[in-house]
C-alpha positions in Angstrom: 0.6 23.5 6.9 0.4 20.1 8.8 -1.7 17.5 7.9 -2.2 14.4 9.5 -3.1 11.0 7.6 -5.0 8.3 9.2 -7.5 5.7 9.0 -10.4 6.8 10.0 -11.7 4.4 13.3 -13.4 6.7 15.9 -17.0 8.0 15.6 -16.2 11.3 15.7 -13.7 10.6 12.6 -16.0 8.3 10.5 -18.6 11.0 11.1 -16.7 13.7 9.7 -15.6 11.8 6.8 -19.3 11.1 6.5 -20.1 15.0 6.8 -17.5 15.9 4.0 -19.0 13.0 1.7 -22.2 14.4 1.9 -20.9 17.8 1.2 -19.3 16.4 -2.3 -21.9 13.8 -3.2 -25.0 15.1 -2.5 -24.7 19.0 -2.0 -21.9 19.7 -4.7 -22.5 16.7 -7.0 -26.2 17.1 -6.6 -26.9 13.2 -6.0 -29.5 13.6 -3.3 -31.6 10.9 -5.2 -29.6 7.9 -3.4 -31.3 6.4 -1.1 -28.6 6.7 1.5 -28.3 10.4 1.6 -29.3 10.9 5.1 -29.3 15.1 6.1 -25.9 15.7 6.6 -24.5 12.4 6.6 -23.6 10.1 3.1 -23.1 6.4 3.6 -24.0 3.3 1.6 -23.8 -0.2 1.6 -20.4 -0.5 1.1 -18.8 1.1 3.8 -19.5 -1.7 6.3 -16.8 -3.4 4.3 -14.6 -0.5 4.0 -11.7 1.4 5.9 -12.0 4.8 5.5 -8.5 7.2 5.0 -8.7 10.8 6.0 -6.1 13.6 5.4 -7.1 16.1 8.6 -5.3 19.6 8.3 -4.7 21.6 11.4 -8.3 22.7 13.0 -9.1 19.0 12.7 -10.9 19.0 9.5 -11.5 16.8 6.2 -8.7 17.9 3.8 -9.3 14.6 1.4 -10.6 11.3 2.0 -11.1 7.6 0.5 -12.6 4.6 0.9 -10.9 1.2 1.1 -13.4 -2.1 0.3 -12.4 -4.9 1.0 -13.9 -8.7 1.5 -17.2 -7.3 0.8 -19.6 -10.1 0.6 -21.9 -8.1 -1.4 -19.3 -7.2 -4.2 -17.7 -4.0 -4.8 -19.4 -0.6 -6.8 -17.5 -1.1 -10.1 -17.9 -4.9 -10.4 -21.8 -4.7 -9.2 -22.8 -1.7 -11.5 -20.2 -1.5 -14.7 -19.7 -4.0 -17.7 -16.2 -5.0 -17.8 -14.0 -6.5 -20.5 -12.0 -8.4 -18.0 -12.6 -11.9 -16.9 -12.9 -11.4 -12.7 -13.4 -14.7 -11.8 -9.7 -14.6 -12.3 -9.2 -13.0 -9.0 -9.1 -14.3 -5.6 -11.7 -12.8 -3.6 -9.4 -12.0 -0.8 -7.2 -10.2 -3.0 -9.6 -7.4 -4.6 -10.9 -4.3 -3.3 -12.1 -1.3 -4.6 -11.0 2.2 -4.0 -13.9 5.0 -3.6 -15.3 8.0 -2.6 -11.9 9.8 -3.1 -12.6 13.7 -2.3 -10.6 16.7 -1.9 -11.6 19.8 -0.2 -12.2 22.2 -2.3 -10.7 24.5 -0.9 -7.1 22.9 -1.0 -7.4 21.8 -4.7 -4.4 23.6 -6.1 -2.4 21.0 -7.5 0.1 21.3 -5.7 -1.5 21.0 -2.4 -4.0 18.0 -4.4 -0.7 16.2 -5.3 0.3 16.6 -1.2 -3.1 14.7 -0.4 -3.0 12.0 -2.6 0.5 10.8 -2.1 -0.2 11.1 1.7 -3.3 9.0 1.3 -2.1 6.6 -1.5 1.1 5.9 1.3 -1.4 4.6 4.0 -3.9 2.9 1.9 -1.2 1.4 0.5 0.3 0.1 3.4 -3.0 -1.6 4.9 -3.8 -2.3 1.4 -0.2 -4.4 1.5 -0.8 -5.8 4.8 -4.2 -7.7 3.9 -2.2 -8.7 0.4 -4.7 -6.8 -2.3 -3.3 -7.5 -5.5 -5.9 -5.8 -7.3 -8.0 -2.6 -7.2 -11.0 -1.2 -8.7 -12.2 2.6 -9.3 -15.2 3.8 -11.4 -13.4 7.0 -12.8 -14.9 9.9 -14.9 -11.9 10.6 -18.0 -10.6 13.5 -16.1 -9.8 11.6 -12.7 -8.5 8.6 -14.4 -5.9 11.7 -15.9 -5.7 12.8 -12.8 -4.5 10.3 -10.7 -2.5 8.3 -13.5 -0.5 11.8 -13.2 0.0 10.8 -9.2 1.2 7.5 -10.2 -2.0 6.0 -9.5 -1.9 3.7 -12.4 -5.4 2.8 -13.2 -6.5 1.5 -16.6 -9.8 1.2 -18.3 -11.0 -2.2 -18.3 -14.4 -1.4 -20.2 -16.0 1.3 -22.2 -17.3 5.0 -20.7 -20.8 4.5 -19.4 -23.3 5.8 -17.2 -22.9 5.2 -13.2 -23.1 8.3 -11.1 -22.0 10.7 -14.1 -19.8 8.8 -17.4 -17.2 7.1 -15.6 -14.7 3.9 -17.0 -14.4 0.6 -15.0 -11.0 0.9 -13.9 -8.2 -1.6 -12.4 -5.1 -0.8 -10.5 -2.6 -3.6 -10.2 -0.7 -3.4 -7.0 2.6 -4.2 -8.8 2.4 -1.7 -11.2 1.6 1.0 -8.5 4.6 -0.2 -6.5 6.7 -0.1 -10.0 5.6 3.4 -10.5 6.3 4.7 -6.7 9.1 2.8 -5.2 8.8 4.8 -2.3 6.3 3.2 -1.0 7.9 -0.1 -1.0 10.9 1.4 0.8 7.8 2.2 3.5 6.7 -0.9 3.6 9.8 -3.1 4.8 
């Protein structure tokens, strides 16, 4: 099977990622409440400071997606709508972002072919994530995707209680040396 990684840029691209989002988030997740749930079509705020990452399998299709934000003037998801036990004033600006919307099509969620996906999408986000020096990253993560992707070597870690935000979720933090300690690999990419 052959998948190809990219960051999303064209229309036609952002609006499929769009498409599949809407699919998740407000068809299978049921959050048609938000206000930017347009029919067929699931943006916010947000994504006009975000790169968007997109696994497409052969007939051209959404296999996975994510969100990078990054320099968002109006904050990021986690930091706007989560109480955290972490001081972030202690971050430069420039060197935060938040990962997000982070989907898999259901149909290729054997974990196998899930473990595939991620590691092809945490490779390119982390290389642009590299190239505009993040140092650290948030995630709002229900308990069983923080498992999840701490078993894909994304090494997230609580940095406040389980609370309410779109489901129970934990404010989350990924270090960018820690995930470059944990997959060398992707260093190796990098030079």
């Amino acid at each position: 099977m052959t998948t190809t990684f990219v960051e999303a840029t064209t229309q036609e691209e952002l609006e499929k990622v769009f498409a599949f989002r809407y699919k998740i988030v407000c068809e299978k997740l049921g959050v048609d409440s938000l206000d930017y749930c347009e029919p067929g079509r699931e943006t916010d705020e947000y994504d006009a400071y975000a790169m968007h990452f997109a696994a497409f399998d052969e007939q051209g299709e959404v296999a996975a997606c994510v969100r990078l934000i990054h320099n968002s003037p109006i904050g990021y998801p986690t930091a706007n709508h989560m109480r955290c036990d972490i001081d972030q004033s202690a971050f430069e600006p420039h060197k935060v972002a938040e990962l997000s919307r982070i989907f898999v099509n259901a149909e290729k969620r054997g974990i196998q072919e899930t473990k595939r996906l991620f590691q092809g999408l945490k490779e390119i986000v982390y290389l642009k994530g590299k190239a505009l020096g993040i140092e650290y990253t948030y995630g709002g993560l229900e308990k069983p995707f923080l498992k999840l992707l701490n078993m894909f070597k994304y090494p997230y870690k609580p940095i406040g209680e389980e609370q309410d935000y779109v489901g129970r979720r934990y404010p989350c933090i990924m270090y960018t040396r820690e995930l470059e300690a944990e997959n060398p690999e992707l260093l190796r990419r990098a030079d």
